[in-house]
C-alpha positions as CSV (number, residue, x, y, z in Angstrom):
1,X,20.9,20.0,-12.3
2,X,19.3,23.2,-13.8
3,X,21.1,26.7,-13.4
4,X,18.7,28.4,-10.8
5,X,19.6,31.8,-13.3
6,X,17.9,30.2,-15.9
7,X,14.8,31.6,-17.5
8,X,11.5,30.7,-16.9
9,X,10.9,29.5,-20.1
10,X,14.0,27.3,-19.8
11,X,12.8,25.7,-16.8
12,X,9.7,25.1,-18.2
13,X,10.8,23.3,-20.8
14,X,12.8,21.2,-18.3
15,X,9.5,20.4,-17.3
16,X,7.7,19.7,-19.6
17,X,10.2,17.1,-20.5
18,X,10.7,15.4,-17.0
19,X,6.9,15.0,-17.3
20,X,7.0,13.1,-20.6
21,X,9.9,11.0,-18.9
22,X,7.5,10.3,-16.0
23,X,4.3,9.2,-18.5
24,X,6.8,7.4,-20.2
25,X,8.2,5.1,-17.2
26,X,4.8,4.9,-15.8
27,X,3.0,3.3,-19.6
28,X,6.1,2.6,-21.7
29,X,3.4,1.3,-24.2
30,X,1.6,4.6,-24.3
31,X,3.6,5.6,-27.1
32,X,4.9,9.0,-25.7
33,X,8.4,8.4,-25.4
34,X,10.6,11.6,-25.7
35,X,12.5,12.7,-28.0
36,X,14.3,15.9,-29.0
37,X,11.4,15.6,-32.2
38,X,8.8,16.6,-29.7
39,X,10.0,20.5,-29.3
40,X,7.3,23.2,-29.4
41,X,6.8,25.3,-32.3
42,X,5.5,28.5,-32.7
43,X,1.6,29.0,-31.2
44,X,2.3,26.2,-28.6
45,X,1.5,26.5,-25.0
46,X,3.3,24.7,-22.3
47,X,0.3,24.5,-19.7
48,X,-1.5,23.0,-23.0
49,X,0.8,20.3,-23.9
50,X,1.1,19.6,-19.9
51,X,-2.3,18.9,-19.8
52,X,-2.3,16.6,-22.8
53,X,0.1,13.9,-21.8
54,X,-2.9,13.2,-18.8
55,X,-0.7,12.7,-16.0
56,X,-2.4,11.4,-12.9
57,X,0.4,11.6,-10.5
58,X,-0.7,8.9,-7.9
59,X,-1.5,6.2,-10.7
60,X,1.4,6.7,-12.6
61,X,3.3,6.0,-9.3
62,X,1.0,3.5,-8.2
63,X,1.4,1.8,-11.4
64,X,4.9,1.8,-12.2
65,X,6.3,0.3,-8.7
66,X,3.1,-2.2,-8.0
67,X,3.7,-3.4,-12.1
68,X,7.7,-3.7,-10.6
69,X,8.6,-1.4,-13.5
70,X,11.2,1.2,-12.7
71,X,10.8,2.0,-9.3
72,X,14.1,3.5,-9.1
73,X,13.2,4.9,-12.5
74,X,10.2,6.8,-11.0
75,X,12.5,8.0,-7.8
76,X,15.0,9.9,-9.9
77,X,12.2,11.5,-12.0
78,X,10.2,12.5,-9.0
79,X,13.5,14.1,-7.5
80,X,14.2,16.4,-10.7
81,X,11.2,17.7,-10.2
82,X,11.4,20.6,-7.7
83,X,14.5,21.7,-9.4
84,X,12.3,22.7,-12.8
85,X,9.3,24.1,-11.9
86,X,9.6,28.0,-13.1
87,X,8.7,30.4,-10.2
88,X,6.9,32.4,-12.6
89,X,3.3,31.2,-13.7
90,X,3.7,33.2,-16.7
91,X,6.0,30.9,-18.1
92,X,3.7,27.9,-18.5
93,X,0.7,29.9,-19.1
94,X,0.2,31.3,-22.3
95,X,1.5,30.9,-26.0
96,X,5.3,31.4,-26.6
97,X,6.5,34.1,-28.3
98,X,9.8,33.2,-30.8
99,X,12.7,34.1,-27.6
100,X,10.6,32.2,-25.3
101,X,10.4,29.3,-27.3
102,X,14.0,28.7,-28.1
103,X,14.2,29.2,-24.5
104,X,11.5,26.3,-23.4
105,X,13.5,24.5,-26.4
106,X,16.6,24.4,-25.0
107,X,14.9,23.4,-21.6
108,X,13.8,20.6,-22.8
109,X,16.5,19.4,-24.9
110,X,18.9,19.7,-22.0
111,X,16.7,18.0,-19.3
112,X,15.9,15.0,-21.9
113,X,19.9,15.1,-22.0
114,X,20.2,14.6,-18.4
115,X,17.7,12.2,-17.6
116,X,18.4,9.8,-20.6
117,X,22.4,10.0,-18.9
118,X,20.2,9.0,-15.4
119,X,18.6,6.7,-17.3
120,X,20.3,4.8,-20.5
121,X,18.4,1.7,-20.0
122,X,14.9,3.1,-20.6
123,X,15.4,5.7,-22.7
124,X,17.8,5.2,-25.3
């Protein structure tokens, strides 16, 4: 569970990577699987890379209970969520500068830690 002192950034990297997790469980064949490879670097923009993994909320629930795949999966990825969205809008919004990106880094890399422990079966 994130810190609630952590920085925007931080969170936004937690994010980011519970969203990859989600695409992932919903269309393991989609070829998005997460990694720690995947960090941003420099002239990346959260809201950006957000928007390219296409998420369609509804379908990619839809899809991975009806399919049988990973209900329980889906559950635990859905209930990180509220914990990682960054109360600032700023912080998904625009380019990140060097500090903000080691930030939104170390987000992600620690999420990805957490939900691969959650779930070793899918994403090991």
């Amino acid at each position: 569970m994130p810190d609630q002192k952590e920085s925007g950034e931080k969170l936004a990297g937690r994010l980011y990577a519970t969203l990859r997790v989600l695409k992932f469980i919903a269309d393991p064949g989609s070829g998005v699987k997460p990694t720690v490879r995947d960090e941003f670097k420099d002239k990346d923009s959260p809201r950006q890379r957000i928007q390219a993994l296409k998420l369609d909320l509804f379908e990619n629930l839809v899809t991975a209970v009806q399919k049988g795949r990973h209900a329980k999966a889906m559950a635990e990825v859905f209930g990180a969520m509220p914990a990682v969205v960054p109360l600032r809008q700023s912080a998904i919004e625009h380019n990140l500068g060097e500090r903000e990106l080691a930030e939104f880094n170390a987000g992600y890399r620690a999420q990805l830690g957490i939900l691969r422990e959650a779930l070793p079966k899918l994403l090991d």
